[in-house]
LODO-461024 format. One record per residue: x, z, y of N, C-alpha, C, O in turn. Coordinates in steps of 0.02 Angstrom, whole numbers, padded with zeros to 5 digits, always signed. Layout:
BEGIN
XZYXZYXZYXZY
...
% end
This chain:
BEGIN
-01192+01168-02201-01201+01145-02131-01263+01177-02102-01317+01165-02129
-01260+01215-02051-01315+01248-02011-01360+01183-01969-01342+01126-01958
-01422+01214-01952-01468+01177-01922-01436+01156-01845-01401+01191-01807
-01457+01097-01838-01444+01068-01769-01481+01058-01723-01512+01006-01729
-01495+01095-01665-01549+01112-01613-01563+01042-01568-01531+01038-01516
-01597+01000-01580-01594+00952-01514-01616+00982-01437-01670+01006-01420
-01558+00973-01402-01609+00993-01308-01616+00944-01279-01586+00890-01281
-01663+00964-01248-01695+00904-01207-01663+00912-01126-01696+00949-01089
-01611+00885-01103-01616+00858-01068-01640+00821-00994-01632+00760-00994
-01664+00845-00942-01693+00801-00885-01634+00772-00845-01580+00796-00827
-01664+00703-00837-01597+00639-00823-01582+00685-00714-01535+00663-00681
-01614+00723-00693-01574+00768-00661-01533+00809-00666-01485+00818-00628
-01549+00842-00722-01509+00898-00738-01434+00864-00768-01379+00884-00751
-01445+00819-00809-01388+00755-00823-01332+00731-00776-01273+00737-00792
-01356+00695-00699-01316+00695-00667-01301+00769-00622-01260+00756-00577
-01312+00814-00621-01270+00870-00609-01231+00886-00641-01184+00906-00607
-01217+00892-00720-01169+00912-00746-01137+00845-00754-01084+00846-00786
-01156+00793-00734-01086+00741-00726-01067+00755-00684-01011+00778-00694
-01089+00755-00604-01060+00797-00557-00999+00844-00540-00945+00845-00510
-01043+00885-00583-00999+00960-00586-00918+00959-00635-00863+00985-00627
-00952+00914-00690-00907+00902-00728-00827+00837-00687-00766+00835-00686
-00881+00803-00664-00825+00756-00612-00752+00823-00573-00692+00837-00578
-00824+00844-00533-00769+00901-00494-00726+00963-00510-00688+00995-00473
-00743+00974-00589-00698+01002-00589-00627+00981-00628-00568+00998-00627
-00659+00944-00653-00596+00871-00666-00545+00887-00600-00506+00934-00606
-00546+00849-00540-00537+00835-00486-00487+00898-00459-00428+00905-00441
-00539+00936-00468-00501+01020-00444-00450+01045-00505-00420+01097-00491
-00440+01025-00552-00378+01053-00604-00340+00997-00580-00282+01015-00572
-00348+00940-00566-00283+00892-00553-00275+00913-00494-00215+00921-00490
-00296+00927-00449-00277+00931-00378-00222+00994-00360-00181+00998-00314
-00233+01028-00399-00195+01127-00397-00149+01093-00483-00154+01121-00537
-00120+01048-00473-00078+01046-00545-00084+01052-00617-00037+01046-00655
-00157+01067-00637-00167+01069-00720-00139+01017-00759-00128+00957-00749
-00128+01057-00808-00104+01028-00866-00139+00970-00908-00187+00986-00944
-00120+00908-00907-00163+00873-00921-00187+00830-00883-00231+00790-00900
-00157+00832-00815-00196+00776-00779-00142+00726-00748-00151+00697-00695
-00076+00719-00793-00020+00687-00772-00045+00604-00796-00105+00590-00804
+00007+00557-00804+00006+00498-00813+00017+00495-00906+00063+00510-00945
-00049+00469-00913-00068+00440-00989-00123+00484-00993-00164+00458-01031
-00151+00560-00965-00212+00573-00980-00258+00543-00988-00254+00482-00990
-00323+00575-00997-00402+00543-01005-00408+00529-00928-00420+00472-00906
-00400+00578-00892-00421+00572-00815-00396+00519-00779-00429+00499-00731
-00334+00489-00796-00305+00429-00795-00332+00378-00806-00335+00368-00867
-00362+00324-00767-00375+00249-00776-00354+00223-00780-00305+00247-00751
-00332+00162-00802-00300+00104-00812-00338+00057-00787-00325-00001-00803
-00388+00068-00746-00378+00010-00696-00359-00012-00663-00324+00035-00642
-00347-00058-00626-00309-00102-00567-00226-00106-00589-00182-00125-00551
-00214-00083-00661-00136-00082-00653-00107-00126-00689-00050-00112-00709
-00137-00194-00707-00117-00241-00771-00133-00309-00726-00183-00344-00728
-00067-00316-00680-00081-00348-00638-00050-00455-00678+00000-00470-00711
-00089-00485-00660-00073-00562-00680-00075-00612-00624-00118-00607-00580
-00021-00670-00623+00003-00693-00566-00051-00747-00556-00053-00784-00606
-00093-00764-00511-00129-00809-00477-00089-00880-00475-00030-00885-00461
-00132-00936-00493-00103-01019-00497-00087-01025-00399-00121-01006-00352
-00012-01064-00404-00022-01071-00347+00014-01034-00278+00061-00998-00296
+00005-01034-00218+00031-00999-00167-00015-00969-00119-00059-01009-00102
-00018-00910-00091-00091-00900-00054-00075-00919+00011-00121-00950+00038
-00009-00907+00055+00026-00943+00111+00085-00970+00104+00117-00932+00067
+00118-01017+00119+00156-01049+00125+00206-01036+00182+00179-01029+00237
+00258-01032+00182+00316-01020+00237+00281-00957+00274+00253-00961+00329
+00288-00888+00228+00257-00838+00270+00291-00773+00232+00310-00779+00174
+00295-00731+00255+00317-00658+00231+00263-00571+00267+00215-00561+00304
+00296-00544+00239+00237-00485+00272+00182-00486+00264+00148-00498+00314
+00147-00477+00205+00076-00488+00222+00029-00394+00241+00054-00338+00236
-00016-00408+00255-00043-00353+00263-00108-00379+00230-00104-00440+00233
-00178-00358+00194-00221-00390+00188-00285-00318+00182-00272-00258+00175
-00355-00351+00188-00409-00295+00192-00446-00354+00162-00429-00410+00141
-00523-00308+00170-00570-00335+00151-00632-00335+00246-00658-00281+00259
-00642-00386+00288-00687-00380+00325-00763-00364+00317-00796-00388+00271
-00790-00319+00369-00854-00324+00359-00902-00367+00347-00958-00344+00342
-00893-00431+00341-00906-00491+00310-00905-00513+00263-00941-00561+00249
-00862-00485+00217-00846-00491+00139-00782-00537+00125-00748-00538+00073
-00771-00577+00188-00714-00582+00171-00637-00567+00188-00621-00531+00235
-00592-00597+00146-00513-00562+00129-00477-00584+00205-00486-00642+00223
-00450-00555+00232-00399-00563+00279-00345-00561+00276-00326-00520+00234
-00301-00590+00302-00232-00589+00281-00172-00620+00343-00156-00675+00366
-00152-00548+00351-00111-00555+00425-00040-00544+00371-00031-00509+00321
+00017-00608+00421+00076-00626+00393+00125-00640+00449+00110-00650+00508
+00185-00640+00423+00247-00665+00481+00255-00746+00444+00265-00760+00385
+00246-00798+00512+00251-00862+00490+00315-00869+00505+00349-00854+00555
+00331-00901+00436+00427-00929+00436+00429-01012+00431+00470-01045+00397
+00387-01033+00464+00387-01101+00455+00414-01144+00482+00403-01203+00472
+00463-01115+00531+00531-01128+00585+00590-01092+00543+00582-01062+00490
+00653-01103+00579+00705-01073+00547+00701-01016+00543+00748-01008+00582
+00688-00972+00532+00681-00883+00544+00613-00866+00554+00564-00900+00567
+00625-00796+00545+00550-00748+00563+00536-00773+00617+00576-00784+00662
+00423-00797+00619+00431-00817+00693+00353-00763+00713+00359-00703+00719
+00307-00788+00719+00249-00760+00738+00183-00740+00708+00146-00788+00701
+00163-00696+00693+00102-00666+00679+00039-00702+00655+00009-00740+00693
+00029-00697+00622-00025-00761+00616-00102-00706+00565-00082-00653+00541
-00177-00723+00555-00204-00706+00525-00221-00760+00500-00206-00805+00539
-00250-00784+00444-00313-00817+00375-00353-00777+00374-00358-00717+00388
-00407-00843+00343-00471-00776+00313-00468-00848+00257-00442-00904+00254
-00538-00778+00193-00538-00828+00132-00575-00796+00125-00578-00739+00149
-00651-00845+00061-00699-00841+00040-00685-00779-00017-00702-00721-00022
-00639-00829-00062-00652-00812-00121-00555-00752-00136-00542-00717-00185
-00499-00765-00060-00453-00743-00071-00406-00768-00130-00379-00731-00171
-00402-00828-00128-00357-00864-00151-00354-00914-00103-00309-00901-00063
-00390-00979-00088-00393-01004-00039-00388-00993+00046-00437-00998+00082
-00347-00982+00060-00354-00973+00140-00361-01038+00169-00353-01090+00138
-00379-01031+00249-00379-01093+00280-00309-01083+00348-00255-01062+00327
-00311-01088+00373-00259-01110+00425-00243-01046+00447-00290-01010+00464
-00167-01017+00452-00176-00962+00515-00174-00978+00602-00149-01020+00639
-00218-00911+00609-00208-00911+00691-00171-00867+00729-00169-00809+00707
-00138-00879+00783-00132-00801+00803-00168-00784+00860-00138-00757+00906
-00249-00799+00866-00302-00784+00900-00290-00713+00877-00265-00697+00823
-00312-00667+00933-00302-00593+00902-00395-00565+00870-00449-00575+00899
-00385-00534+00814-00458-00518+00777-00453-00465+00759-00446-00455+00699
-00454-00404+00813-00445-00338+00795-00518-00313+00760-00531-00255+00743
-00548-00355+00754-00620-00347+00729-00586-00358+00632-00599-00320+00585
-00561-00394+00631-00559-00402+00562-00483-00392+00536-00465-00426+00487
-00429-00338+00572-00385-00333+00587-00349-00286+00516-00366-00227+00521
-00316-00296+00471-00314-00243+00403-00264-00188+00420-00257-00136+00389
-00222-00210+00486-00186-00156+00477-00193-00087+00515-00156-00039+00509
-00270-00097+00571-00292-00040+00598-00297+00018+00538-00287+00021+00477
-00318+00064+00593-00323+00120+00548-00380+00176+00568-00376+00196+00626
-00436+00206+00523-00491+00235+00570-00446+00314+00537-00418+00330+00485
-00460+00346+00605-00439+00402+00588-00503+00475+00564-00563+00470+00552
-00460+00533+00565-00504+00577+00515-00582+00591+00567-00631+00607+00533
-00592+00587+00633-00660+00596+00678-00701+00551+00649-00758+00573+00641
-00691+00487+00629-00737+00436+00612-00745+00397+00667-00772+00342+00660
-00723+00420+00734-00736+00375+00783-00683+00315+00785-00688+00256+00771
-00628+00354+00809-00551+00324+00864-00541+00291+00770-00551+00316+00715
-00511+00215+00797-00455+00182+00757-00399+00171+00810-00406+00161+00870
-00351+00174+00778-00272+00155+00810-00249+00103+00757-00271+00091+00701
-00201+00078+00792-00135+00030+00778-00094+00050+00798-00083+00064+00857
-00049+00057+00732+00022+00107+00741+00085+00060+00757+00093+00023+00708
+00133+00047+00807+00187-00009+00804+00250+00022+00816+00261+00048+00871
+00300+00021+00765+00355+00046+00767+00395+00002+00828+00379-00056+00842
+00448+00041+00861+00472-00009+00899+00553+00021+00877+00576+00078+00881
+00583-00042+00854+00644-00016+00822+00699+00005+00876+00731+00057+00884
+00699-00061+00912+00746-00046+00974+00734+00015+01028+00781+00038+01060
+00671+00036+01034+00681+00115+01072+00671+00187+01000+00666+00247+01010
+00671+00154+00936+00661+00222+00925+00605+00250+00925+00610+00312+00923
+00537+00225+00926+00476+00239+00940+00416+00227+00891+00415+00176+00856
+00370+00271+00888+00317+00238+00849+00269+00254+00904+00258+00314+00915
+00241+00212+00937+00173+00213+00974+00128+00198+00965+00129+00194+00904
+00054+00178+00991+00021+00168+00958-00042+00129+01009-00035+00129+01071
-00101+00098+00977-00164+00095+01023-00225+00111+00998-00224+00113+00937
-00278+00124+01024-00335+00158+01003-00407+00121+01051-00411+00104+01110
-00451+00119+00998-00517+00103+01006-00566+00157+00963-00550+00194+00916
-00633+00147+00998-00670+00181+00981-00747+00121+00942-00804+00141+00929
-00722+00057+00933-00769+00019+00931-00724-00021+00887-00752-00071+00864
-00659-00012+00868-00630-00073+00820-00625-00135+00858-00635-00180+00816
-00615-00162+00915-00616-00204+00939-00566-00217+00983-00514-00248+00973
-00586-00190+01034-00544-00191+01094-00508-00110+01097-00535-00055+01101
-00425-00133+01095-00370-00074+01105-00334-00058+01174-00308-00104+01205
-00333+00016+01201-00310+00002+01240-00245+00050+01210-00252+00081+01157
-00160+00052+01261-00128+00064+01215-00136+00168+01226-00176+00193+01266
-00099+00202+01192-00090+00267+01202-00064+00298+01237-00013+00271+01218
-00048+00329+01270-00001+00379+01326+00054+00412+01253+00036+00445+01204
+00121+00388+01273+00167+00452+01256+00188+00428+01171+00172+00371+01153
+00216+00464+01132+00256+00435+01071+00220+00456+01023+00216+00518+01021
+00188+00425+00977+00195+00466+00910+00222+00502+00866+00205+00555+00840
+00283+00456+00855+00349+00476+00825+00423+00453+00821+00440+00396+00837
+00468+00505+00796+00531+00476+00836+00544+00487+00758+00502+00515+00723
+00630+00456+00723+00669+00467+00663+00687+00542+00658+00724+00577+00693
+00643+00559+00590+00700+00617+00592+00777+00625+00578+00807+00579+00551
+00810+00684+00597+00879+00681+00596+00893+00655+00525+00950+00633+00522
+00868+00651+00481+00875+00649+00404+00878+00569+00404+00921+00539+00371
+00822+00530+00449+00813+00439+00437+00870+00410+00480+00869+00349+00488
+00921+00444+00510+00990+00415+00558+00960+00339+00589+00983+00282+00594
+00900+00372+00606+00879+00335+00679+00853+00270+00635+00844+00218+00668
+00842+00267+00573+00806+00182+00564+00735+00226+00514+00734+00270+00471
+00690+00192+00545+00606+00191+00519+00596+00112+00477+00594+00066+00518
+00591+00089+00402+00570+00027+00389+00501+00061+00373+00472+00113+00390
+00486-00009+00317+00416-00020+00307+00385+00036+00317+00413+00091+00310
+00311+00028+00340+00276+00133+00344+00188+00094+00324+00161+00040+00331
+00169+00172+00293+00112+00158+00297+00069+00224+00299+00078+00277+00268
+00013+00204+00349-00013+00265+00396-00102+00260+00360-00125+00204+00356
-00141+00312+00339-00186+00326+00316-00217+00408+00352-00187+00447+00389
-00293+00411+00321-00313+00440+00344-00340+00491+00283-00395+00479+00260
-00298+00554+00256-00286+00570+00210-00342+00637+00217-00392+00633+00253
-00325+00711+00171-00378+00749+00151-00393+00799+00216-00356+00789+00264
-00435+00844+00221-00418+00898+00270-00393+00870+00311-00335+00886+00323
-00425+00811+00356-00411+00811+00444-00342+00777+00443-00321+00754+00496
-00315+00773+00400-00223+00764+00396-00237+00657+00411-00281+00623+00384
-00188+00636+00454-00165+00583+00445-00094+00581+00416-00055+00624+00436
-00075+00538+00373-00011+00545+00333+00005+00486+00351-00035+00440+00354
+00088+00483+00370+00131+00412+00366+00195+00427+00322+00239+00466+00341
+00198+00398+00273+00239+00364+00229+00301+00294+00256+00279+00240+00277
+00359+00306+00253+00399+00271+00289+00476+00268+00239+00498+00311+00200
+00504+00203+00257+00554+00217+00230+00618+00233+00277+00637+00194+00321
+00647+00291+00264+00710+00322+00329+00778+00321+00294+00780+00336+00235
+00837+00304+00328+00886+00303+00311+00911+00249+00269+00943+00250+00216
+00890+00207+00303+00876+00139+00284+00968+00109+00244+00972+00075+00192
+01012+00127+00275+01099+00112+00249+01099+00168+00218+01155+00163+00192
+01073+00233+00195+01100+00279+00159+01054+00274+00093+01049+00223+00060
+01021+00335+00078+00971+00356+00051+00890+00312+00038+00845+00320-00004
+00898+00268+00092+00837+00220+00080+00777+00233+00041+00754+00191+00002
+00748+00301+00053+00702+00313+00025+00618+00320+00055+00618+00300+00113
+00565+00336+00040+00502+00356+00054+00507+00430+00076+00524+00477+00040
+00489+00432+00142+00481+00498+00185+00406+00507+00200+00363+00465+00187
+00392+00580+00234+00305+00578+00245+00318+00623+00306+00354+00672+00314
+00270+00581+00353+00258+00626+00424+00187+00642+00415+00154+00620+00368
+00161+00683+00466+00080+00722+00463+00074+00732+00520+00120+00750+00556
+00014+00723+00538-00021+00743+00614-00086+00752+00585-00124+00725+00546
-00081+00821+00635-00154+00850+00609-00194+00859+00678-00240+00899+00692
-00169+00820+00709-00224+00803+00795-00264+00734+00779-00274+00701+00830
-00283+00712+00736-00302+00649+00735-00262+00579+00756-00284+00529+00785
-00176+00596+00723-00133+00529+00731-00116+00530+00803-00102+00475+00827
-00114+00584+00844-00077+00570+00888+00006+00587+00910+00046+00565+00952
+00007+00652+00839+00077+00667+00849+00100+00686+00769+00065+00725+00737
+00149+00661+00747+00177+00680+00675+00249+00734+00681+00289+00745+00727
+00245+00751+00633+00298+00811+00610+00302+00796+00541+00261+00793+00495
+00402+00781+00552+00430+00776+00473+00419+00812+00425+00447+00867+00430
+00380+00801+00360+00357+00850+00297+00408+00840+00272+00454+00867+00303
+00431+00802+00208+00457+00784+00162+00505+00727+00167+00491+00679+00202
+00556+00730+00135+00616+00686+00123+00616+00641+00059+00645+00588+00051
+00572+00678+00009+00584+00627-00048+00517+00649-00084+00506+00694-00124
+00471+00596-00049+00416+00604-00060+00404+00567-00148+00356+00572-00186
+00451+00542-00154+00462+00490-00249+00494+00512-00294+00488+00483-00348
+00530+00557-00291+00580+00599-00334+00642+00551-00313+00686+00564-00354
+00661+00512-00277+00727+00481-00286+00771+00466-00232+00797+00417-00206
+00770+00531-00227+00832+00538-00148+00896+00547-00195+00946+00530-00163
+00907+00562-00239+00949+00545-00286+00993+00480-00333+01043+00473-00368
+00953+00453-00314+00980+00381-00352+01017+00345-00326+01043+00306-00367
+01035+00339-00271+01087+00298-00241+01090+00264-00190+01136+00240-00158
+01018+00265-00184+01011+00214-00093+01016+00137-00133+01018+00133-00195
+01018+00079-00087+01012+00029-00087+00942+00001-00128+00885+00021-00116
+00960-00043-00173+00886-00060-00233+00872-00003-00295+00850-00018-00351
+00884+00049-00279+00903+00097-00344+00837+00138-00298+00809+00176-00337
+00811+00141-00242+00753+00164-00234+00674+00131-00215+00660+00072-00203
+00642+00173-00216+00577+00136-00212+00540+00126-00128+00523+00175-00094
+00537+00092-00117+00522+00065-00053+00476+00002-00044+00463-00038-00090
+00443-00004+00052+00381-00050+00044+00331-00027+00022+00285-00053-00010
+00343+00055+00051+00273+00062+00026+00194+00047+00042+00198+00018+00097
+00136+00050+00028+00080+00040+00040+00025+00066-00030+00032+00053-00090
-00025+00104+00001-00067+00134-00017-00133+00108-00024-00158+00079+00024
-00174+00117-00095-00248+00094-00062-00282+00172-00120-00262+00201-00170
-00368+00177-00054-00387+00209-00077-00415+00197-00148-00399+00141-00167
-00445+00223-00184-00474+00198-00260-00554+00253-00244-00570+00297-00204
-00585+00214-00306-00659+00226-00285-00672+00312-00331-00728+00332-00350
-00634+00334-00337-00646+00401-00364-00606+00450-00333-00583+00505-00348
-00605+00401-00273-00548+00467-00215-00464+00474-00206-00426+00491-00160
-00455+00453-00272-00377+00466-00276-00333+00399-00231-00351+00344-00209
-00282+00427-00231-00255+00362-00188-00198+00314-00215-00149+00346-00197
-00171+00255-00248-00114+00229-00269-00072+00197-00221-00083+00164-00170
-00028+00214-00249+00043+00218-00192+00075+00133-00228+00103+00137-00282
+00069+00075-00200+00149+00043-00219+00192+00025-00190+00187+00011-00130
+00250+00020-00226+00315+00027-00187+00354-00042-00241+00337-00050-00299
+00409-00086-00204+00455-00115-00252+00517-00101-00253+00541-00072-00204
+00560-00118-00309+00628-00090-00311+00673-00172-00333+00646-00221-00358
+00716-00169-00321+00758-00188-00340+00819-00204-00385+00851-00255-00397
+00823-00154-00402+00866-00122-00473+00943-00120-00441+00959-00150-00390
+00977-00086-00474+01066-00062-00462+01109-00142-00435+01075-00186-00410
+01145-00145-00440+01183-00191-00417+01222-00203-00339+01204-00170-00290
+01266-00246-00334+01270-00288-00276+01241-00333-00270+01229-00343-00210
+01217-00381-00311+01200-00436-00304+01139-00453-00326+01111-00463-00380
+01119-00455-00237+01029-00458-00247+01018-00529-00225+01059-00573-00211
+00952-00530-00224+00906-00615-00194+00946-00626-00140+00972-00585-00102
+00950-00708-00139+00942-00736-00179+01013-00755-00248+00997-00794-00293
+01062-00735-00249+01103-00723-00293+01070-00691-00366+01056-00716-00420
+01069-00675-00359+01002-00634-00417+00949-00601-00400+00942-00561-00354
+00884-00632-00467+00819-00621-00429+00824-00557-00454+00860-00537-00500
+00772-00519-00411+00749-00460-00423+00690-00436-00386+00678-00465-00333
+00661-00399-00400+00570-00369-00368+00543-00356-00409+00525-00402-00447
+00518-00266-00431+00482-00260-00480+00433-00192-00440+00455-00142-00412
+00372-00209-00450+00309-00162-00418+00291-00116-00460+00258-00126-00511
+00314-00060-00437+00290+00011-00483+00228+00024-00437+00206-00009-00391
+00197+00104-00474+00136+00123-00415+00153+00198-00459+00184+00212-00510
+00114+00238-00406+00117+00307-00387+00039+00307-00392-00003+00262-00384
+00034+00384-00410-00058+00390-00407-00063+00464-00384-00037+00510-00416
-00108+00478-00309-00096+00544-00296-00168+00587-00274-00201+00561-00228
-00185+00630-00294-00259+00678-00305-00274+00706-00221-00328+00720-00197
-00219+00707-00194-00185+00758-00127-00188+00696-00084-00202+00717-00028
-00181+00631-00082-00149+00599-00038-00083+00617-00013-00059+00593+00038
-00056+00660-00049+00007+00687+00000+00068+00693-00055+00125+00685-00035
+00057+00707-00122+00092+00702-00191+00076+00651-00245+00019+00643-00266
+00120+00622-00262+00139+00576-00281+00161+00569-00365+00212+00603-00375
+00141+00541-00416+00170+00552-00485+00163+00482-00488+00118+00457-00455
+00216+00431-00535+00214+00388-00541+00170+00363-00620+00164+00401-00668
+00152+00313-00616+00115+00260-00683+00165+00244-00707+00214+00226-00675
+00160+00248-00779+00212+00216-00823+00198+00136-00812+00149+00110-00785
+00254+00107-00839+00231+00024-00833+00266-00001-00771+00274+00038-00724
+00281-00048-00768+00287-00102-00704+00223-00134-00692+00201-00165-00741
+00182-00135-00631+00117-00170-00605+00136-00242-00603+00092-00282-00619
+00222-00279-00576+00201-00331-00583+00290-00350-00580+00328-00307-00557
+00314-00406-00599+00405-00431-00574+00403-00476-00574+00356-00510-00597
+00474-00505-00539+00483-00574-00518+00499-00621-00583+00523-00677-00572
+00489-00604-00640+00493-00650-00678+00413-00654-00733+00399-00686-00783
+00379-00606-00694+00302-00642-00716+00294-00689-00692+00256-00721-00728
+00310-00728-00633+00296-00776-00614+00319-00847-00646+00379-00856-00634
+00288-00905-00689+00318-00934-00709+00293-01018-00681+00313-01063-00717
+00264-01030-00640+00246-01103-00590+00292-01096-00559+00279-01148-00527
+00342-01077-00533+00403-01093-00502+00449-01015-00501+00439-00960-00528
+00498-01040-00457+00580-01002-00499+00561-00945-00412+00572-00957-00353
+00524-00874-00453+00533-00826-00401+00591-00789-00390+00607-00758-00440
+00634-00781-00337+00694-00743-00333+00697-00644-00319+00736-00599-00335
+00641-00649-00289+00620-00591-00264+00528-00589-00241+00494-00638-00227
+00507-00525-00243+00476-00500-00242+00468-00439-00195+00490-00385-00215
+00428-00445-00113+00444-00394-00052+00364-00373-00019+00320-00414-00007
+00362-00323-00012+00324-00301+00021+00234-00307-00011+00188-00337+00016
+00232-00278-00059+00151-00290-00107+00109-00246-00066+00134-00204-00029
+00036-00256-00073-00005-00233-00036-00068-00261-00081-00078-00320-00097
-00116-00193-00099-00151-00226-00143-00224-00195-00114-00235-00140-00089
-00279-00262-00129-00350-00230-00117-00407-00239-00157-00419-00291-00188
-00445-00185-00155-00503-00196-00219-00555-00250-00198-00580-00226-00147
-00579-00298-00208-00628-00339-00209-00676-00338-00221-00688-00333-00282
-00745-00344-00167-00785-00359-00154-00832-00353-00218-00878-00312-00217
-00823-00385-00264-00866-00437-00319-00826-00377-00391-00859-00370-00442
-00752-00338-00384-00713-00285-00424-00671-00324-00429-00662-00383-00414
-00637-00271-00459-00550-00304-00486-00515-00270-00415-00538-00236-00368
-00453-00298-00432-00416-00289-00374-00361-00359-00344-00362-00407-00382
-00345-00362-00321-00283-00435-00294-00219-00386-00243-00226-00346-00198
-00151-00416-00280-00111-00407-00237-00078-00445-00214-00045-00475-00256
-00064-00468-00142-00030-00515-00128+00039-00482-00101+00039-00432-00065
+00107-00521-00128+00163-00492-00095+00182-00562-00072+00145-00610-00077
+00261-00564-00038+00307-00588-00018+00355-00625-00081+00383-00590-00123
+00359-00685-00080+00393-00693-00138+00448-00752-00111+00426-00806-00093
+00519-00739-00107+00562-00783-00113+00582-00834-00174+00618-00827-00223
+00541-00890-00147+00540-00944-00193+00603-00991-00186+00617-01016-00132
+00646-01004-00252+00696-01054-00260+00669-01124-00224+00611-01143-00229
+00704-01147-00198+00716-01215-00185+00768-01252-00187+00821-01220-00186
+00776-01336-00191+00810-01387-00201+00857-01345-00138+00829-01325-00087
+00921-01339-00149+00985-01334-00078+00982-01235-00059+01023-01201-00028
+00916-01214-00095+00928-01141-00039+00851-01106-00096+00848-01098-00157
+00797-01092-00037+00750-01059-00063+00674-01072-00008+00677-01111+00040
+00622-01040-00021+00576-01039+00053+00560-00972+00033+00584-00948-00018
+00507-00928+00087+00452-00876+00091+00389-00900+00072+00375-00956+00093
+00359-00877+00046+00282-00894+00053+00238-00807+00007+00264-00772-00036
+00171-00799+00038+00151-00771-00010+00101-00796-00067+00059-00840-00059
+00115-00754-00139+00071-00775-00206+00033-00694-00209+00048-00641-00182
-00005-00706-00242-00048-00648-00269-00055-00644-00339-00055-00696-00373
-00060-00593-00362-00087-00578-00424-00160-00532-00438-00200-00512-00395
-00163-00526-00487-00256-00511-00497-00277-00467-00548-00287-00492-00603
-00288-00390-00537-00312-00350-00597-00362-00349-00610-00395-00386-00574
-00401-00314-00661-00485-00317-00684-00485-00240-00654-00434-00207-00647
-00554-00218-00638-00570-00155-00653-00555-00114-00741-00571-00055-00751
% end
């Protein structure tokens, strides 16, 4: 065995080659290297070992959207079903994000999760599909507060989505690019599509058709849909989406809802995590039928929380309400 040189080291020179070493990590996954797929080193396993929270976080509610306010605390905008059918808009706030207190539908574009700041740093918008014209329009502030609405369309279906836009979700992605993620062709193909505007979200152009690999599978619950994105603290972005699985016979006839996630270097490409993040039969305090619309955010204090939509069994039928679940860093 030859002699072993100790070097010394200065705790500057240290964090540069963590640095350097970070980025070029970063830059072989980003241009496709070998090695930076799902199960690598570069791969975390955080936030993806998700466990179901005691309890209900809203009651007679669906849709959630949720953030974190400049305040520290969790927000959580929902569709209240606490009448016979979908009825109105409502926000919570919570300390600790399990507890909420009452919703309102006082409007709090101040603490609002589903704005969006775009790539200037100034202008945020609110993007609102309007199904019956065919439209995605939008409103914009320069203060997060007060919106006024936009002149003119954002976006229309491409010929490929036969005129139906569901769930979408709009971010403010690499290089100037705003990206929306949507699901098109809602009776066919039912898959995850991606539009891009590179004016700062004021106008999109259809990229991609099968932004998941599964324009192939069959349409109905055989694809992945509902999507929603959060950024992660090393840049990259996770995509989740829920599925349903093959069949005719979905919720409430048979339960079904299972939350995969996608993890992407680009914001714009997509590789999926092995594993299921979370299904309707982790839940075991009462009889979940389904599982709709997940949306997950990192917390304040770490960890992460996702709250979805969960069709809960009941005595004669079923209710809505949302539950959350809870990863570690």
């Amino acid at each position: 065995m030859g002699m072993i040189h100790k070097v010394s080291v200065s705790a500057s020179d240290r964090s540069m080659l963590s640095l350097l070493a970070m980025a070029l990590v970063f830059l072989a996954c980003s241009i496709g290297q070998a090695g930076c797929g799902v199960g690598s080193s570069f791969e975390s396993a955080a936030g993806l070992d998700f466990t179901p929270d005691p309890g209900l976080r809203v009651d007679n509610a669906s849709n959630p959207h949720a953030g974190v306010g400049a305040d520290g605390k969790i927000y959580l905008v929902y569709e209240s079903r606490a009448g016979a059918g979908p009825g109105t808009t409502k926000m919570a706030s919570s300390v600790d994000g399990i507890v909420f207190g009452a919703g309102s539908q006082t409007a709090d574009a101040a603490n609002d999760p589903r704005k969006v700041l775009m790539p200037d740093g100034v202008t945020w918008r609110f993007y609102e599909y309007n199904s019956a014209a065919g439209e995605m329009r939008s409103r914009s502030s320069t203060d997060g507060v007060s919106f006024t609405t936009d002149q003119g369309v954002r976006y229309v279906p491409h010929d490929s989505d036969h005129g139906t836009i569901g769930v979408y979700d709009i971010y403010s992605g690499l290089d100037n690019n705003v990206v929306m993620l949507y699901i098109g062709d809602m009776g066919g193909v039912n898959n995850v599509r991606m539009a891009l505007s590179t004016d700062n979200g004021l106008t999109f152009t259809f990229q991609n058709g099968d932004v998941l690999g599964d324009k192939d599978a069959g349409g109905g619950g055989n694809t992945y849909v509902d999507p929603r994105s959060l950024l992660l603290p090393d840049g990259r972005r996770r995509l989740f989406t829920m599925t349903q699985g093959p069949g005719d016979a979905k919720p409430p006839i048979n339960p079904a809802g299972i939350i995969n996630s996608f993890i992407s270097s680009d914001h714009r490409t997509y590789e999926i995590e092995s594993g299921d993040r979370l299904k309707w039969s982790d839940f075991t305090e009462f009889s979940v039928l389904s599982l709709n619309d997940p949306v997950v955010i990192r917390l304040p204090e770490g960890g992460y929380r996702m709250y979805v939509a969960a069709m809960i069994e009941m005595p004669g039928g079923y209710k809505w309400a949302i539950v959350s679940a809870s990863a570690q860093e």
